[in-house]
Backbone bond lengths (Angstrom), bond angles and torsions (degrees), N, CA, C in turn:
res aa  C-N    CA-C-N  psi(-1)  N-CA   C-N-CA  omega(-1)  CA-C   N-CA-C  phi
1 X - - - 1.459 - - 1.532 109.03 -
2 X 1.201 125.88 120.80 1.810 150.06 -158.80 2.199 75.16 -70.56
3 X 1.187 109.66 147.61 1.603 133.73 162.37 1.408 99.56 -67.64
4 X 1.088 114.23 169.38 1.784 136.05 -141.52 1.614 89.90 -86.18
5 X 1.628 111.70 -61.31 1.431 112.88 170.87 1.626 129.88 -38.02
6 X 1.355 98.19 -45.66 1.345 122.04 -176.49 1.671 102.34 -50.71
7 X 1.819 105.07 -65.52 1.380 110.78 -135.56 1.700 74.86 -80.84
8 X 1.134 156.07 -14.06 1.610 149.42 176.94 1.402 114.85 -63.89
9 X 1.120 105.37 -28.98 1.478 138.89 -164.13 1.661 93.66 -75.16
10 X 1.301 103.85 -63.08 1.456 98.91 -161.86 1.785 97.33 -84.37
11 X 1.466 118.74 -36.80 1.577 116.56 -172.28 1.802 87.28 -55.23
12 X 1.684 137.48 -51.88 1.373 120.46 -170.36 1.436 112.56 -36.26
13 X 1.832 101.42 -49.93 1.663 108.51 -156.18 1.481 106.98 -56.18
14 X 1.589 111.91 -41.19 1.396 129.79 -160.99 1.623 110.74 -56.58
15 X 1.504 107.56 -54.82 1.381 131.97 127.27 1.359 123.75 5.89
16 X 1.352 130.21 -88.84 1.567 160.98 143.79 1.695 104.52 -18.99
17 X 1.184 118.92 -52.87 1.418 129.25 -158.69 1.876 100.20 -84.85
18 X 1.583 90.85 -64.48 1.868 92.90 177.96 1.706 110.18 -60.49
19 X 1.117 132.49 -10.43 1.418 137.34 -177.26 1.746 93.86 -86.00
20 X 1.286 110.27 -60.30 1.788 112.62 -176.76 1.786 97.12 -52.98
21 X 1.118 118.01 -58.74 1.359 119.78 -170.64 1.528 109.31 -36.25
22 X 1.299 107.25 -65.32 1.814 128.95 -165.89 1.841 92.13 -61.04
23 X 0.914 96.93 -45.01 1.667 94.69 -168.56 1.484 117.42 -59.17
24 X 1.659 105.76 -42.60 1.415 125.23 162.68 1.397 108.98 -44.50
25 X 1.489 111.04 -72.10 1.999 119.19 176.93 1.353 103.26 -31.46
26 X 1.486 122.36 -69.64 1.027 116.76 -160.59 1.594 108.34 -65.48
27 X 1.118 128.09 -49.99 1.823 130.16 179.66 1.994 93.29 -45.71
28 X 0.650 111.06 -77.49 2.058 118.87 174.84 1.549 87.74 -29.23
29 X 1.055 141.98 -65.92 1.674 114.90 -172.47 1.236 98.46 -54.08
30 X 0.782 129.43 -39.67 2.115 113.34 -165.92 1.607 97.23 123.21
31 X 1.288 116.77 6.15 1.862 112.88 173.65 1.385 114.18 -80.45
32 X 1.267 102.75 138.79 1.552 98.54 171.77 0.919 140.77 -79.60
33 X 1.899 144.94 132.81 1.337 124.52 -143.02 1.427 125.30 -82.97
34 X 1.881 111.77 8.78 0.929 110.10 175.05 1.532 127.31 -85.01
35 X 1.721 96.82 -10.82 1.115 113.81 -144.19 2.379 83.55 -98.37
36 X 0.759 85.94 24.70 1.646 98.91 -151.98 2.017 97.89 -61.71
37 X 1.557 74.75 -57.16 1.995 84.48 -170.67 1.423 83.95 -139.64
38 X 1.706 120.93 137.96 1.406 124.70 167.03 1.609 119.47 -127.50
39 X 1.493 133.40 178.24 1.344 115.20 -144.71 1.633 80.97 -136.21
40 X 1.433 112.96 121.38 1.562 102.44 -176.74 1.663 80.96 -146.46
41 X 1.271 128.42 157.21 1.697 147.87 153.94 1.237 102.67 -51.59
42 X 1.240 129.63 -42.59 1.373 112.35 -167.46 1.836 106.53 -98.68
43 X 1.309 108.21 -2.61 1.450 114.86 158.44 1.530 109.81 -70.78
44 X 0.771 127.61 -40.96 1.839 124.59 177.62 1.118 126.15 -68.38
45 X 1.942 92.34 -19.38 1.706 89.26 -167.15 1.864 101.04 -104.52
46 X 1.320 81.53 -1.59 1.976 83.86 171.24 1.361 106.58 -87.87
47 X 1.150 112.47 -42.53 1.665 123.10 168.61 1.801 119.66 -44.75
48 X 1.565 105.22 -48.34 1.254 89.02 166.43 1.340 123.72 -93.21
49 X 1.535 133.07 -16.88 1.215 152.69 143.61 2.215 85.16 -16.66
50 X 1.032 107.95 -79.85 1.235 111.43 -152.76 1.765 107.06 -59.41
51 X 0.904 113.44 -41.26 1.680 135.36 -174.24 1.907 92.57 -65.26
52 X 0.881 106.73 -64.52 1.751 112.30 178.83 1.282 118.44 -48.47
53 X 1.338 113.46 -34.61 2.203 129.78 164.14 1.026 95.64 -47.50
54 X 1.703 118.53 -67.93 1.342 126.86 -130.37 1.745 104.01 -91.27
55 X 1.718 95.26 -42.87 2.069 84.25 157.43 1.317 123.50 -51.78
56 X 1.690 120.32 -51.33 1.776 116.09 -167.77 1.304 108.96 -53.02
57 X 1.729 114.58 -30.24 1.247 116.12 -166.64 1.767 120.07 -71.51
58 X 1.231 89.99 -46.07 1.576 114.54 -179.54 1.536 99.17 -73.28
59 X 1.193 122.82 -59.18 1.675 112.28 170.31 1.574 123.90 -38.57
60 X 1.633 106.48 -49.94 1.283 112.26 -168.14 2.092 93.63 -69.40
61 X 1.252 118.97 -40.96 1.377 106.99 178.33 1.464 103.58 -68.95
62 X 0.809 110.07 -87.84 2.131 103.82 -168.33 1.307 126.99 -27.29
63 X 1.711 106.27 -24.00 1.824 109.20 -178.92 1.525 93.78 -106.75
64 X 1.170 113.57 -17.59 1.911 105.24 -168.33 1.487 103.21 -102.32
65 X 1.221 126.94 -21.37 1.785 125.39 -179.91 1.666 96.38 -128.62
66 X 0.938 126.00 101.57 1.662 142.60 -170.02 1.880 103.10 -75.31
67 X 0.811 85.12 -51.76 1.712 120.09 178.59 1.775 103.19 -27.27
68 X 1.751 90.65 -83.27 0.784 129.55 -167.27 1.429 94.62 -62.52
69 X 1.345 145.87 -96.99 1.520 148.96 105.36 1.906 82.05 72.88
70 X 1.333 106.09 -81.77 2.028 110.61 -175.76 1.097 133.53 -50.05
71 X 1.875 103.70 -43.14 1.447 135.16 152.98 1.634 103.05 -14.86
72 X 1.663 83.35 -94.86 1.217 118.75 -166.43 1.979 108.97 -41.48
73 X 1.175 112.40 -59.06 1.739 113.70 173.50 1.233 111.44 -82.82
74 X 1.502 139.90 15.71 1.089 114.95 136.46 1.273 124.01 -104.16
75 X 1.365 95.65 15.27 1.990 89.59 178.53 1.607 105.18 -102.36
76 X 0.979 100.77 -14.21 2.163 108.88 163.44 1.228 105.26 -88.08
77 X 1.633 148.58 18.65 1.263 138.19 167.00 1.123 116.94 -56.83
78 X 1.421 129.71 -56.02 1.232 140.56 -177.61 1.970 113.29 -53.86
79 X 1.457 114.57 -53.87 1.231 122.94 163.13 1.330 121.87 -51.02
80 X 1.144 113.48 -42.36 1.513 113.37 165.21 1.452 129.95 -104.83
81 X 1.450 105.71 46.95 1.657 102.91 176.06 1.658 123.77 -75.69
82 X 1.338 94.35 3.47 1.867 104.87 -178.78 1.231 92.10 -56.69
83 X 1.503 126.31 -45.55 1.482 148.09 -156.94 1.395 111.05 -50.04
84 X 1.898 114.71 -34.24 1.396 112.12 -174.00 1.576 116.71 -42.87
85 X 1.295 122.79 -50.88 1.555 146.77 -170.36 1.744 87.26 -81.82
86 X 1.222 116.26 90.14 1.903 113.89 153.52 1.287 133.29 3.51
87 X 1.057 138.33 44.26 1.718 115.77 170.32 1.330 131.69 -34.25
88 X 1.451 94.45 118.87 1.757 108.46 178.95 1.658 97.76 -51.75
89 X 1.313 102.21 172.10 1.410 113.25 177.05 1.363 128.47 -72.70
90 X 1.563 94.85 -39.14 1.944 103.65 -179.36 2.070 98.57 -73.94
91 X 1.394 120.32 -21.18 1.432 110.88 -179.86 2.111 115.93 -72.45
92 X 1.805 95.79 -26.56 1.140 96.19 169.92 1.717 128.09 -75.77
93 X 1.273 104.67 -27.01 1.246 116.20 147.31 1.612 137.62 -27.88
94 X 1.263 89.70 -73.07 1.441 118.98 -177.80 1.597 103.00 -68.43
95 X 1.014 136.94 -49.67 1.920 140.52 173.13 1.214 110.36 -66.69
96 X 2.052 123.48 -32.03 1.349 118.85 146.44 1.216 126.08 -66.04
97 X 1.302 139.25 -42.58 1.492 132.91 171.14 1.242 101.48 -54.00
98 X 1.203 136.30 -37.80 1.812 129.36 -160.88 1.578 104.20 -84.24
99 X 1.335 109.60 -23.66 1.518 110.45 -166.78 2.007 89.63 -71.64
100 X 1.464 90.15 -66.01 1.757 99.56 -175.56 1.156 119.07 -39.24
101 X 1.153 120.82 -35.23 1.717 113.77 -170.24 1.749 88.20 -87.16
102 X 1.615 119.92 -64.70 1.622 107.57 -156.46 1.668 97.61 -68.64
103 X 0.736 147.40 -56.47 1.426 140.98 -138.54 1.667 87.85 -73.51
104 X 1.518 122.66 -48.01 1.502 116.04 156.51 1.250 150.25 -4.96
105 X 1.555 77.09 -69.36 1.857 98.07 -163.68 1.418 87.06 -95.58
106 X 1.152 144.49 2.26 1.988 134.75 -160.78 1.811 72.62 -126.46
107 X 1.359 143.15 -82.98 1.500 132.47 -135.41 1.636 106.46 -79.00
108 X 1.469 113.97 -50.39 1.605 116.34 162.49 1.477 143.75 -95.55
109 X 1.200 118.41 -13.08 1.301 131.30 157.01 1.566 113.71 -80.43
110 X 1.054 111.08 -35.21 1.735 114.76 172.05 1.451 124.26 -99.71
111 X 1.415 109.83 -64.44 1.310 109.85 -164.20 1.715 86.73 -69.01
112 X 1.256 137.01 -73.14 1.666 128.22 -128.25 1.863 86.19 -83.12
113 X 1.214 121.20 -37.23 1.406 124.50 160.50 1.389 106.17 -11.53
114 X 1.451 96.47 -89.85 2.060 101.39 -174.27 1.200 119.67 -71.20
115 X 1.289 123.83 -0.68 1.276 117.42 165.73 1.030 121.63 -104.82
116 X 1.214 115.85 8.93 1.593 111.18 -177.57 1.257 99.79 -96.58
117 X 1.770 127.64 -11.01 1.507 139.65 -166.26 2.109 90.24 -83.77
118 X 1.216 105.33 -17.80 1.837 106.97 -165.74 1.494 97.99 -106.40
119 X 1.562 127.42 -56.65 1.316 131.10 -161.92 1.438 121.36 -115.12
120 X 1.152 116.40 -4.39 1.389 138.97 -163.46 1.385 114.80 62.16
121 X 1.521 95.30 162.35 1.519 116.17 175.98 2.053 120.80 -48.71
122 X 0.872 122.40 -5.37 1.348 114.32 -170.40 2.358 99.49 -104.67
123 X 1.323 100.40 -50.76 1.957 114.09 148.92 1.394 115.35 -35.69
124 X 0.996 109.59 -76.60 1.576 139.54 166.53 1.120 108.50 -39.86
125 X 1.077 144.96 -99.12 1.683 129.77 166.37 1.797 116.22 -2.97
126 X 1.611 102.38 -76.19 1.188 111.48 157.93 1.232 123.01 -19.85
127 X 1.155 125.22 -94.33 1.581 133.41 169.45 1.145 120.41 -35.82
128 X 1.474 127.31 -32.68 2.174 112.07 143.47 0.686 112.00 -63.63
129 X 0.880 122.46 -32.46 2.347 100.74 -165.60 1.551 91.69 -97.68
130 X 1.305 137.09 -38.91 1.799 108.52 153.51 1.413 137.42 -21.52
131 X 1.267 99.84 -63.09 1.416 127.12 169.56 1.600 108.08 -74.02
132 X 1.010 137.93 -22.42 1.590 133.28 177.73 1.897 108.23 -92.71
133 X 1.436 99.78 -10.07 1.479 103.87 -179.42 1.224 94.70 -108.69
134 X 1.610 139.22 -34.96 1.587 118.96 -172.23 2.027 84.37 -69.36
135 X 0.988 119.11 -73.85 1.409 112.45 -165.79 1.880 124.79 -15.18
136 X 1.099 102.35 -32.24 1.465 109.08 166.87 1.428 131.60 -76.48
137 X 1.237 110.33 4.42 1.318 134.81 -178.98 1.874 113.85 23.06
138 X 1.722 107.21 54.65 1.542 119.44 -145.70 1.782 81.45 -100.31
139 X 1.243 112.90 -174.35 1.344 143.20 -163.33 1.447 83.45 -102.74
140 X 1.652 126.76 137.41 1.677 139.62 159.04 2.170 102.25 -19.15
141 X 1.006 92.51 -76.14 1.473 93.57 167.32 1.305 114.22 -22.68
142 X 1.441 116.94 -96.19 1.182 130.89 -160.83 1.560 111.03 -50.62
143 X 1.377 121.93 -47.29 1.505 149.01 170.26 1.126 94.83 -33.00
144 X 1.572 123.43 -70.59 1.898 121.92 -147.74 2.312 83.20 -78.66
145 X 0.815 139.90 -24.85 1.027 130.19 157.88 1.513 135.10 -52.40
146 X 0.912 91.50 -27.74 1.843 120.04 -174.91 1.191 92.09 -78.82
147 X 1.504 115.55 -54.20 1.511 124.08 -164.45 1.219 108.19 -68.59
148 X 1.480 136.73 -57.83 1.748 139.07 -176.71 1.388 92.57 -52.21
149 X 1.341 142.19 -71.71 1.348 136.70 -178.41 1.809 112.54 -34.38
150 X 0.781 82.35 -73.53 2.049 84.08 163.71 0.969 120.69 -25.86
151 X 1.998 110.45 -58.79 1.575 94.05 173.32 1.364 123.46 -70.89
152 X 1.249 110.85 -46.83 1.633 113.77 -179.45 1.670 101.26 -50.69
153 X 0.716 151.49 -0.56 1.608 150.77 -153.75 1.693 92.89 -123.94
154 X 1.292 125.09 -49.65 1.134 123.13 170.49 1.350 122.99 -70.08
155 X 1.218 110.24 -30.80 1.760 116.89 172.04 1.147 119.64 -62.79
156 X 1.420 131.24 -62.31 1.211 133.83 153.60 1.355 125.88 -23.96
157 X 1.803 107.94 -50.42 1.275 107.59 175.18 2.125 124.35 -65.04
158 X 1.412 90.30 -26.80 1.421 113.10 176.40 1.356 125.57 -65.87
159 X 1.791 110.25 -44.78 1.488 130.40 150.29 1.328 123.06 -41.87
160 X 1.407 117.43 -54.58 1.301 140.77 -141.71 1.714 109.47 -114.67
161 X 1.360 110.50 -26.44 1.379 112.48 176.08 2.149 100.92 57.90
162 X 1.065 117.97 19.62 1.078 100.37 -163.52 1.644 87.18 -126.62
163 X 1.820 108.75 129.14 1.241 94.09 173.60 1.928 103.70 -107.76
164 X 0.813 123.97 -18.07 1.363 120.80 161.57 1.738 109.49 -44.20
165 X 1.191 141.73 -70.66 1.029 139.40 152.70 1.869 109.28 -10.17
166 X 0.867 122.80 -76.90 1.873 133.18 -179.82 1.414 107.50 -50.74
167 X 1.563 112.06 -45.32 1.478 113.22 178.35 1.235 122.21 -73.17
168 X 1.566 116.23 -9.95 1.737 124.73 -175.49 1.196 103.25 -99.14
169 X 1.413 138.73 -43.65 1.046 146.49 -178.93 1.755 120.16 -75.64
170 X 1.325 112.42 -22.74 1.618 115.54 155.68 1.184 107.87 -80.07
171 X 1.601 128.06 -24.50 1.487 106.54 -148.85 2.053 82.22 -100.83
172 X 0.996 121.86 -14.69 1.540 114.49 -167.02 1.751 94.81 -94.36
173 X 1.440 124.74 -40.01 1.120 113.94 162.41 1.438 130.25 -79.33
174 X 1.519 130.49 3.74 1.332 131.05 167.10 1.864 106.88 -91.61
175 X 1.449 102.36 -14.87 2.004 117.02 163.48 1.516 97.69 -49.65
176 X 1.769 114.63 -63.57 1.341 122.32 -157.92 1.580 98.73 -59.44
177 X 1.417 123.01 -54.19 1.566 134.35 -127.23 1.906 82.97 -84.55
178 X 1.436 115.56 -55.44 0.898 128.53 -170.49 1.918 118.09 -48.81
179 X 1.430 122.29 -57.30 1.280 141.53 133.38 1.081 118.68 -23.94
180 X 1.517 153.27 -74.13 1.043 138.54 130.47 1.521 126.80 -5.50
181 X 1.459 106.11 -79.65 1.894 93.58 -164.57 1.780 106.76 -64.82
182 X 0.957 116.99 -10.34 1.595 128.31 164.80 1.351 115.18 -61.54
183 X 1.253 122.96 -58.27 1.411 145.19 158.53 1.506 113.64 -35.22
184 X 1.124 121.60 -53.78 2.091 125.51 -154.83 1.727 75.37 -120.04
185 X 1.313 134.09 -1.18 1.601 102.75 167.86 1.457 103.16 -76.26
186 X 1.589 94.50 -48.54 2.115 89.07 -176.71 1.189 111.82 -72.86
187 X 1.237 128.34 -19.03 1.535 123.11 168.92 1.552 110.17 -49.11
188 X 1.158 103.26 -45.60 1.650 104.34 -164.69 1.358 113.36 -104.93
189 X 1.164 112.27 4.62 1.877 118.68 153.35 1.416 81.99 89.89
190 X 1.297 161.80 82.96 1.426 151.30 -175.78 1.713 79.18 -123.83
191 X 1.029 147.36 15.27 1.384 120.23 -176.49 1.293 92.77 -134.94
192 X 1.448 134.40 3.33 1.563 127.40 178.62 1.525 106.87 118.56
193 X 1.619 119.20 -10.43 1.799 113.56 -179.93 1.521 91.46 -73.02
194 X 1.590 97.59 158.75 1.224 104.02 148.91 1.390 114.18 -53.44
195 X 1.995 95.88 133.30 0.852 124.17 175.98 1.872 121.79 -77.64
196 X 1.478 108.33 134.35 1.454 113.08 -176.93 1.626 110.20 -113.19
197 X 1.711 97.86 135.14 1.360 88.64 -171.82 1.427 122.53 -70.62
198 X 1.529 116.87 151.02 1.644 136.18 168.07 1.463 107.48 -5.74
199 X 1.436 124.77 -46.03 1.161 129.55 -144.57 1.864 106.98 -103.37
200 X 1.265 101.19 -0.70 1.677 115.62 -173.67 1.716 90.89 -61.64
201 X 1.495 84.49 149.80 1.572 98.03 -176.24 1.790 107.57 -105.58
202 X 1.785 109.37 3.01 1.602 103.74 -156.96 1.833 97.80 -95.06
């Protein structure tokens, strides 16, 4: 497992690379690259509009079905073993901002972008969040989760034409998700501590 510096290092590049990619897709439709991502008030407020859904939702499952809640983070153990060693808070940040903007600008600004110009928008949607759920390389579980988020992430973007909006609202709800599965991994010994039962209140 790459050191804390390291693995930031490469999540930036990954970052860097899916942003060049999406930007490319979108220039190949014939869009212009200014027109790529734009900065409006009511883009932020859909962005957090969207991020605020997607916490109540995920809160109300992880604190309201416990069960389910254990399921679910121990079947991402393996994907997230960076996790053994603590992430400070500003690093979870920073791997959420990078997720929101690249996975963004590369799955809905690019990929469902040009394909929605070949197959339409309803395929097209589809076919990001396919591709935005194999990329996570998650457990069937976790995956078809990955995937409904995808679509709703693409819909919005499809509605809304706004990808700033999509990129604020993954990157403020991948803050929550991220914090969390960090949280109930060491709770639940997923890395080899003694294990604490489901029902711990710490």
């Amino acid at each position: 497992m790459p050191g804390r510096a390291t693995l930031l290092a490469l999540l930036t590049g990954q970052t860097l690379t899916f942003t060049a990619i999406g930007l490319g897709l979108w220039m190949l439709s014939g869009r212009p690259a200014r027109s790529f991502v734009t900065f409006g008030q009511d883009e932020f407020l859909i962005g957090a509009l969207l991020a605020g859904v997607l916490i109540l939702l995920a809160a109300a499952t992880f604190y309201g079905l416990p069960k389910v809640a254990e399921y679910l983070i121990r079947a991402q153990a393996e994907n997230f073993a960076f996790l053994e060693k603590p992430m400070p808070f500003p690093a979870i940040v920073w791997i959420s901002l990078g997720a929101g903007i690249g996975e963004e600008a590369l799955f809905r600004a690019g990929v469902q972008t040009l394909a929605a110009d070949y197959v339409g928008a309803p395929l097209a949607i589809a076919l990001g969040a396919a591709l935005f759920a194999v990329v996570h390389f998650a457990k069937p579980a976790v995956a078809a989760i990955i995937l409904v988020i995808g679509v709703l992430f693409g819909c919005v973007y499809w509605i809304t034409g706004s990808l700033l909006a999509v990129m604020i609202g993954h990157a403020l709800y991948d803050v929550f998700a991220l914090w969390y599965v960090q949280k109930e991994m060491h709770r639940l010994g997923v890395f080899g501590q003694d294990e604490k039962p489901i029902s711990s209140t710490e």
